[in-house]
Structure formats: structure tokens, C-alpha cells
C-alpha positions in Angstrom: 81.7 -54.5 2.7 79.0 -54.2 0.3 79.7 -52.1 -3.2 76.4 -51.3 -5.5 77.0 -50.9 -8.9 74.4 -48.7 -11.4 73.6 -50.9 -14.2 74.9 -48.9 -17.6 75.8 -51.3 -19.7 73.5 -54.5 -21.3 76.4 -56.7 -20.0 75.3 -55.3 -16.6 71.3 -55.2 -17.4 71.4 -58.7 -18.4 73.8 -59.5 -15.7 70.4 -57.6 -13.4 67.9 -59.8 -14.9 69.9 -63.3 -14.6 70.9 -62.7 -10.6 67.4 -64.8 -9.4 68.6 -68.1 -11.6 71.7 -68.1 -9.6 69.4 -67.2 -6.2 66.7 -69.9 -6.9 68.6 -72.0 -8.6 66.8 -75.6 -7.8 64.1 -74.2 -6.5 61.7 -76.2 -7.7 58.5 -72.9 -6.6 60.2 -70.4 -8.7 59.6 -69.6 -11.8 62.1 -67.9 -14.3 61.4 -65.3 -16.9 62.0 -65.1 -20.4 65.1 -63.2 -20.3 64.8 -61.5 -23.5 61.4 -60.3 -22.2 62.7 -58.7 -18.8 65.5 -57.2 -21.1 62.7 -55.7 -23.2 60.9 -54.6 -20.7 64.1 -52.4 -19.0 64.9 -50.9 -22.4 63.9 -47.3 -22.9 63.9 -47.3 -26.2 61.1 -50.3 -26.3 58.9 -50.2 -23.6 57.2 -46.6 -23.5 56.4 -46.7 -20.1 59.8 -44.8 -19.3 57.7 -41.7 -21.0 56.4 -41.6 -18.0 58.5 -42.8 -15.9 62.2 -43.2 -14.3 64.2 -46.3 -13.1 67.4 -46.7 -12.0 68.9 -50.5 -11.4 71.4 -51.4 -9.0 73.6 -54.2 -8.4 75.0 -55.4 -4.9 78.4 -57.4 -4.5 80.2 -58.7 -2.0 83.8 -59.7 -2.2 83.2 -59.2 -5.7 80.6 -61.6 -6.1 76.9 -60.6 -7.2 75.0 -60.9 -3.5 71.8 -58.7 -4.8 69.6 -56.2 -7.1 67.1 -53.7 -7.0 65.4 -51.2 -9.2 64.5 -47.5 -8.2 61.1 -46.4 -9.8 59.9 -43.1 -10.4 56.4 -42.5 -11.9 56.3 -39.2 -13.1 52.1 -39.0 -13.6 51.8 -40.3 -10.3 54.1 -37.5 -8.4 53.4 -35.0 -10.4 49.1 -35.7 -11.7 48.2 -37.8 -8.6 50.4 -35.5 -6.4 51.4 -39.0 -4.7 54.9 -38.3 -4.0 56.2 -41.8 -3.8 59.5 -43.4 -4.4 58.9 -47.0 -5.7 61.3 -50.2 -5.6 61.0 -53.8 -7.3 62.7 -56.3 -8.8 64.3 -56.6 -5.5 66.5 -59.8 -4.8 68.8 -60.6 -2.2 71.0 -63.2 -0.2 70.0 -63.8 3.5 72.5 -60.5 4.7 71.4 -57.5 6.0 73.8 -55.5 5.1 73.0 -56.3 1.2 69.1 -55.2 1.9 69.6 -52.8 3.8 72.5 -51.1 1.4 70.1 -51.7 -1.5 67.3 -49.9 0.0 69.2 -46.9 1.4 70.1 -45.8 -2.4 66.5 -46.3 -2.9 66.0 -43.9 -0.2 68.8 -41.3 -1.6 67.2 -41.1 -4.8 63.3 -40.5 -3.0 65.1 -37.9 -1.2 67.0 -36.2 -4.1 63.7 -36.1 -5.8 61.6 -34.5 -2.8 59.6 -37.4 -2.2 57.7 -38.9 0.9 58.0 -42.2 1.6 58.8 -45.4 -0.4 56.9 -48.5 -1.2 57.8 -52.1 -3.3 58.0 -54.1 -4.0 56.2 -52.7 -6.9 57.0 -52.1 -10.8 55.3 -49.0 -13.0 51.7 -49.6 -13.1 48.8 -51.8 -11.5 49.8 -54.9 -15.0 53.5 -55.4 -13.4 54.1 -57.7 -10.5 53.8 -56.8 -6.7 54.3 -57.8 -3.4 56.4 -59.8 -1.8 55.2 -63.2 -0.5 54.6 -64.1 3.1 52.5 -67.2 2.7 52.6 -70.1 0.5 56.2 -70.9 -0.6 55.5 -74.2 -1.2 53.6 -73.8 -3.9 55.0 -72.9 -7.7 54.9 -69.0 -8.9 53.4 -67.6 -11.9 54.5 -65.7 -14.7 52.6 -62.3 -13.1 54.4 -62.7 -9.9 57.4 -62.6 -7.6 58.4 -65.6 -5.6 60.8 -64.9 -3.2 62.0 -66.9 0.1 60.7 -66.4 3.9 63.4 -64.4 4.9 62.5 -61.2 2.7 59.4 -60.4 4.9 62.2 -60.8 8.0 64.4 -58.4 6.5 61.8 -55.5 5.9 60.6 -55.7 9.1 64.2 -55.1 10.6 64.8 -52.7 8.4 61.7 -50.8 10.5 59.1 -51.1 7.2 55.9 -51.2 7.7 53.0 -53.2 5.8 51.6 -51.0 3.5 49.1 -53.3 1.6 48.0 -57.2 1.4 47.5 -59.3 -1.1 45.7 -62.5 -1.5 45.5 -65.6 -4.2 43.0 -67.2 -4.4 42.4 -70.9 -6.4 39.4 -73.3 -6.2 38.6 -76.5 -9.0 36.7 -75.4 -12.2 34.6 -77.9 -11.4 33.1 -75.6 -9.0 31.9 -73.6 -11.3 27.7 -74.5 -12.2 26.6 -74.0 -15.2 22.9 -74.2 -14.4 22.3 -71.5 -12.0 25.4 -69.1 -14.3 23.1 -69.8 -17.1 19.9 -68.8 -15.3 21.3 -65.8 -13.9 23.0 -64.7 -16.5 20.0 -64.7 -19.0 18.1 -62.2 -16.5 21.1 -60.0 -16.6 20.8 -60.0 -20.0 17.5 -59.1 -20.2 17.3 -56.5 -17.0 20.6 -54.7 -18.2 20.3 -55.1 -21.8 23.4 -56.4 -22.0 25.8 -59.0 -24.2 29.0 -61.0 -23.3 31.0 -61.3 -26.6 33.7 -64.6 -27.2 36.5 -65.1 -29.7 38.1 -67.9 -31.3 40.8 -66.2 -33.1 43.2 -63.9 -31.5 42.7 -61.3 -34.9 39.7 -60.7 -33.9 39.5 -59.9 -30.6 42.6 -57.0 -31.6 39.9 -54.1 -32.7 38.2 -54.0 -29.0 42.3 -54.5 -26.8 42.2 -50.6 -26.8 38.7 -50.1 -25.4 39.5 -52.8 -23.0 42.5 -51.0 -21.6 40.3 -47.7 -21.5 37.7 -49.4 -19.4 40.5 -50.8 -17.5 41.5 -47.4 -16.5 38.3 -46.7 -15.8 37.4 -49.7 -13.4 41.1 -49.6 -11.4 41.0 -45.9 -10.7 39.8 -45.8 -7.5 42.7 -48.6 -5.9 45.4 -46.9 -4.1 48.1 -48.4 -6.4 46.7 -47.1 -9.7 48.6 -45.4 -12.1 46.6 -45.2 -15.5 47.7 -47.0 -19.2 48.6 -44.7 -21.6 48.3 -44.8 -25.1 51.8 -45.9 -26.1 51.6 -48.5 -23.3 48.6 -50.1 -25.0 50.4 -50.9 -28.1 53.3 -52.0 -25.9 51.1 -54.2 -23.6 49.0 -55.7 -27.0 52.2 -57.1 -28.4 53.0 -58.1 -25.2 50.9 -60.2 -23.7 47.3 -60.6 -26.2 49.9 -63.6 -27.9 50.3 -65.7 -24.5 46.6 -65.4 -24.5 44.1 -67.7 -25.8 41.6 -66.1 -27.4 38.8 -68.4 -26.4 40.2 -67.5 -22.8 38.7 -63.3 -23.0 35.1 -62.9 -23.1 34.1 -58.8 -23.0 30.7 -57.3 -22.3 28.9 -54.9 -24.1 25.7 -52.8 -23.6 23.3 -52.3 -26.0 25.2 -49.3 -27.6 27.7 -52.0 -28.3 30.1 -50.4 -25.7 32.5 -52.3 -23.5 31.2 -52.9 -19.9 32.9 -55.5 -18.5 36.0 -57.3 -19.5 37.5 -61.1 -18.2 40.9 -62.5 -19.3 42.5 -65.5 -18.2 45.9 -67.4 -19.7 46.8 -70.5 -19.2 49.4 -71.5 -16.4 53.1 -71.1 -18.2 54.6 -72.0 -15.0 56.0 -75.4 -15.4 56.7 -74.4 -19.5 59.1 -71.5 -18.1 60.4 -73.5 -15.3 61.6 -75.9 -18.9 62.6 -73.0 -20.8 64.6 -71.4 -17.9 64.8 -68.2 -19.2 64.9 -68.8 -23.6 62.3 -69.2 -26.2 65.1 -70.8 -28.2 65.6 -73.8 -29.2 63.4 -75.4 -26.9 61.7 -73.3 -24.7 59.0 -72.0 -27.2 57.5 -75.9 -27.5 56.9 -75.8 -24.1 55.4 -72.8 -24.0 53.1 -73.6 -27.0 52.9 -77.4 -26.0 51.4 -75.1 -22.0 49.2 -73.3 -24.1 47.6 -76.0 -25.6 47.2 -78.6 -23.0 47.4 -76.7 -19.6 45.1 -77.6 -17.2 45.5 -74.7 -14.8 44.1 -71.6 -16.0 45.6 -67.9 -14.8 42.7 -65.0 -14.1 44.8 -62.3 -15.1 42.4 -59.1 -15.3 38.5 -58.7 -14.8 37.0 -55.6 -14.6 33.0 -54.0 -14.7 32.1 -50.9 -15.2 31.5 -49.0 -11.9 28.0 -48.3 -14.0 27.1 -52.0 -13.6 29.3 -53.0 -10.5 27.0 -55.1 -7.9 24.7 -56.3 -10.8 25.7 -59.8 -11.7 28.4 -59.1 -14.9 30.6 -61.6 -13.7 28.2 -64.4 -13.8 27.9 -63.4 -17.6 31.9 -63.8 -17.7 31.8 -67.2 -15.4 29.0 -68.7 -17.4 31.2 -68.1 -21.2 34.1 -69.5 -19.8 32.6 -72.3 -18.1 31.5 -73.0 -22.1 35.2 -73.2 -22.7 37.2 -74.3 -20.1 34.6 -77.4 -19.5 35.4 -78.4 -23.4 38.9 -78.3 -22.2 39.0 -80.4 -19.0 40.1 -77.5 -17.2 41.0 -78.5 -13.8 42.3 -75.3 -11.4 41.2 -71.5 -11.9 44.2 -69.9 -10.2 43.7 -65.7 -9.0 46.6 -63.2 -9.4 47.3 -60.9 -6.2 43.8 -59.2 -5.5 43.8 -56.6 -2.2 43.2 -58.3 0.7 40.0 -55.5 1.4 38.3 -56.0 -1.6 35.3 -57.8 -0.1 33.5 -57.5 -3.6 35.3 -60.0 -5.2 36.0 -62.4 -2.8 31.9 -62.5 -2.1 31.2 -63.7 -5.6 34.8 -66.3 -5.8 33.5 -67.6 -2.3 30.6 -69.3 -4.0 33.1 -71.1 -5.9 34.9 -72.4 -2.6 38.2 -70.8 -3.4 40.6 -71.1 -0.7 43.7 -68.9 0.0 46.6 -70.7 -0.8 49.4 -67.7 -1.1 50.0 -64.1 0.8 51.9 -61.3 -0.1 52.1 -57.4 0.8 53.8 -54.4 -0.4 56.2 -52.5 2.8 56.3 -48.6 3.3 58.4 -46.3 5.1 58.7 -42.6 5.1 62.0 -40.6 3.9 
């Protein structure tokens, strides 16, 4: 007999948040959160995202113990401005049972319903900068902090419980080493020159700040034609500056600009945290924030976290400009690995230009659907 509980309480949230340390406990490919983040993240009255939005987070015991979680997603500008009428689900977790899936998807189900919508989809969170998919290939080898890891058996369970694959994802590394700095040079300097365009670096994180705005405007821009998009609003911004531009290294963003000095093109990468969470196990404090500013430092396995051109100046050799700053950068740091976050498996555009790289898939995921 399975019981789901509604999380009310921050005994319970936190209670939500901590139920994958027990689940992956020891497993040496997963890596943890920050809790305090995650708890952040849920809170209403912090992350503005539930201006827009609605979730609801569920618990599942058996025999009193704590067996699995999900959370019900609503996006309110994507029902009611993209007239997509989809329930969402994420931050789903679960022990090898059916019954516990299957229970924690049906209330997923009864709220899509209650609300008039279609069909459901996860797992997903709120917008295109939260974590999606779950992953079907490459367990062996360790998670970031911008995805989910989850075991084998998850893809088994969906496809019982009559789901159907909705969209793929790919990730994608190759060695830095790779990258040429000849032919990015040559390249880029007719770009330059055709386009009348400029790719612009920082050193500190102040003053790349004034242009994190832009940057999420053009972000909107660039992303609005995938099938997951949801745009960034105003108060998310602020949310997502705070956020994340302080895991960054500012050497790590490069931005380009057109000759009327407005932002074309955009390229951030973070160093990988992995191993520095897997430490930290969930707490900056007292440890965990050496390791994650010791990772920072010295990592040697960079994270491409978003890149983005202009549909304006798509198809005419941006990137190159992007590639060719941070080879500057990441060659002065030994930089070993560039590691891809989830990209859709159909977007041929990118995978042309990081084939030349010799990037090899080395994890799959996929988001599952299924009508109301």
C-alpha cells in the first residue's frame, strides 16, 4: 500500500529534497545538490518563477518509510500565452516498485485533469535553465550540477506505465585539445570583418553584471523556437543572476556584439562542480564551500552551460568567434575536457560545428509523454 503525502511543511520540503541521498547513497555517478539551494529554489516567496507558475510536491511511503517523490508543475504563460496545455512533472525519484511510480504519476495526472489539460511530460522543471530528462545512456559516468542522474530502471518504468518518448537529448564531450587555434583565429578575423562584429571577455565577474540582462533577452530570443521554451521573465533574471553568474568564472563568458554595440551572440561555460558537490554532499558549510572554491579554481573539466546567436547571424561562423576566446583561456588553464549539457537530439546545427571537434556522445536522456 502506497500513501502520498503533499509537502506543507519545510520539515516535509526538506525531507523532498534529501529523499535522492538516501536513494543514491554510494553511488559514486550521482551528484548531490546544495540543499539549501533546492530549498531556495521550492520557496515561493524567493524564487519568482512561481509568478508564473504552480507546483505541488508529493511524497510516497511505503510501510511508513519514504519509497519516492515527485513535483507537479504548472506553467501558467505556457497554458494560457502558448495555449500549450501541458501538465509537467520533475524532480521525480523512486525505488525499483511500480506501484510507487505509478501512484506518483497518477496524482500528476489528477491535477492535469483538474486543470483541463492535455497530456503530461517530465521529467521537466519550469523553464528551458532547469534540468530535464531522464537518462537512458551513460550511467557510468558522473552527473553534473545541471542534470538528473537517475538509475536504468526509470526508463523501464515509463515505458510500463504506457509513456511514450517525447524528446531526446544528447551530451556531448570531446578534449580541449581539440580545439585549433589557428584556423579559429583565421576564421574568426573574417567574421569580424564580413559581419562587423566583436566578441567581448571579462576578467571580473562586476563587470560582466551590466550586459546578464541583455544576455537573458537574447536568450529568449535565440530559444523561442524549441518546443520546450518557456521565456525568462524579468523577476527570474534577477533570480537567475544571483543564482548562478557567482559559480561562474568570469573569464569562462565571452558575448558578441555588433557594431551598434548590441548583444549577438552569447557563450557561458562553468567549471565541473561535480566531484566538489559529490565532497560537500549537500552543504556549503563548514567544508563544502572549499571544495567548491578549491573546483573553481583548479578544475580541469569545463561545463558549456548556454550558447546562443542571434537567429540574425545563425549559419555565419559566431561560434568560432566564441571557440577562438575561450581557447585564449582555457589553454592558459590546462583545460583538459569541454563537457555539453543536454542539447536535442534533432538539432543538427550544433552538432555540425562540435563534430569538428570529435566530440563523442557519452550520455542519453529523453523527456516521456502521455495524454490525460
Amino acid at each position: 500500500m502506497i500513501t502520498l503525502k503533499k509537502v506543507k511543511t519545510k520539515k516535509e520540503l526538506k525531507a523532498f529534497v534529501k529523499f535522492p541521498f538516501s536513494l543514491y547513497k554510494n553511488n559514486e555517478y550521482w551528484v548531490p545538490p546544495i540543499i539549501n539551494d533546492e530549498l531556495d529554489s521550492f520557496d515561493p516567496a524567493i524564487n519568482p518563477v512561481f509568478k508564473e507558475a504552480r507546483a505541488d510536491f508529493f511524497l510516497a511511503y511505503k510501510n511508513g518509510e519514504l519509497v519516492g517523490r515527485i513535483a507537479a508543475i504548472i506553467n501558467w504563460t505556457e497554458i494560457n500565452v502558448q495555449k500549450i496545455k501541458k501538465m509537467r512533472f520533475g524532480w521525480f525519484d523512486f525505488i525499483d516498485d511500480l506501484t510507487v511510480s505509478k501512484t506518483l504519476l497518477e496524482k500528476v495526472k489528477e491535477i492535469g485533469l483538474e486543470n483541463n489539460l492535455e497530456y503530461m511530460e517530465g521529467p521537466v522543471g519550469f523553464s528551458n535553465l532547469d534540468k530535464v530528462g531522464v537518462l537512458t545512456f551513460g550511467f557510468d559516468h558522473i552527473g553534473t550540477m545541471i542534470t538528473w542522474y537517475n538509475y536504468p530502471y526509470y526508463k523501464n518504468h515509463f515505458e510500463k506505465l504506457d509513456f511514450k518518448i517525447e524528446k531526446e537529448y544528447l551530451e556531448n564531450r570531446f578534449p580541449f585539445k581539440n580545439v585549433k587555434i589557428d584556423p579559429l583565429e583565421r576564421i574568426s578575423a573574417l567574421i569580424e570583418k564580413r559581419y562587423k562584429v566583436k566578441g567581448v571577455n571579462f576578467k571580473r565577474t562586476k563587470d560582466l553584471l551590466p550586459y546578464v540582462d541583455e544576455m537573458f533577452d537574447l536568450f529568449n530570443i535565440c530559444y523561442a523556437s524549441l518546443p520546450t521554451f518557456v521565456p525568462i521573465s524579468d523577476a527570474q533574471k534577477e533570480f537567475l543572476r544571483k543564482r548562478y553568474i557567482s559559480f561562474i568564472n568570469p573569464e569562462y563568458i565571452t558575448f558578441v556584439f555588433d557594431e551598434n554595440n548590441k548583444m549577438i551572440g552569447f557563450g557561458i561555460n562553468m567549471p565541473s562542480f561535480s566531484k566538489a558537490l559529490q565532497k560537500a554532499n549537500g552543504k556549503l558549510f563548514p567544508f563544502g564551500i572549499f571544495h567548491l572554491l578549491y573546483a573553481k579554481k583548479h578544475s580541469k573539466d569545463v561545463i558549456s552551460y548556454l550558447i546562443g546567436v542571434h537567429p540574425n547571424y545563425q549559419n555565419k561562423g559566431i561560434n568560432a568567434i566564441m571557440f577562438r576566446d575561450f581557447q585564449y583561456v582555457f589553454e592558459k588553464l590546462k583545460i583538459e575536457n569541454y563537457i555539453r549539457t543536454p542539447e536535442l537530439a534533432d538539432n543538427t546545427a550544433i552538432a555540425g560545428i562540435m563534430k569538428k571537434f570529435g566530440q563523442v556522445t557519452h550520455k542519453k536522456r529523453c523527456t516521456f509523454s502521455k495524454p490525460l
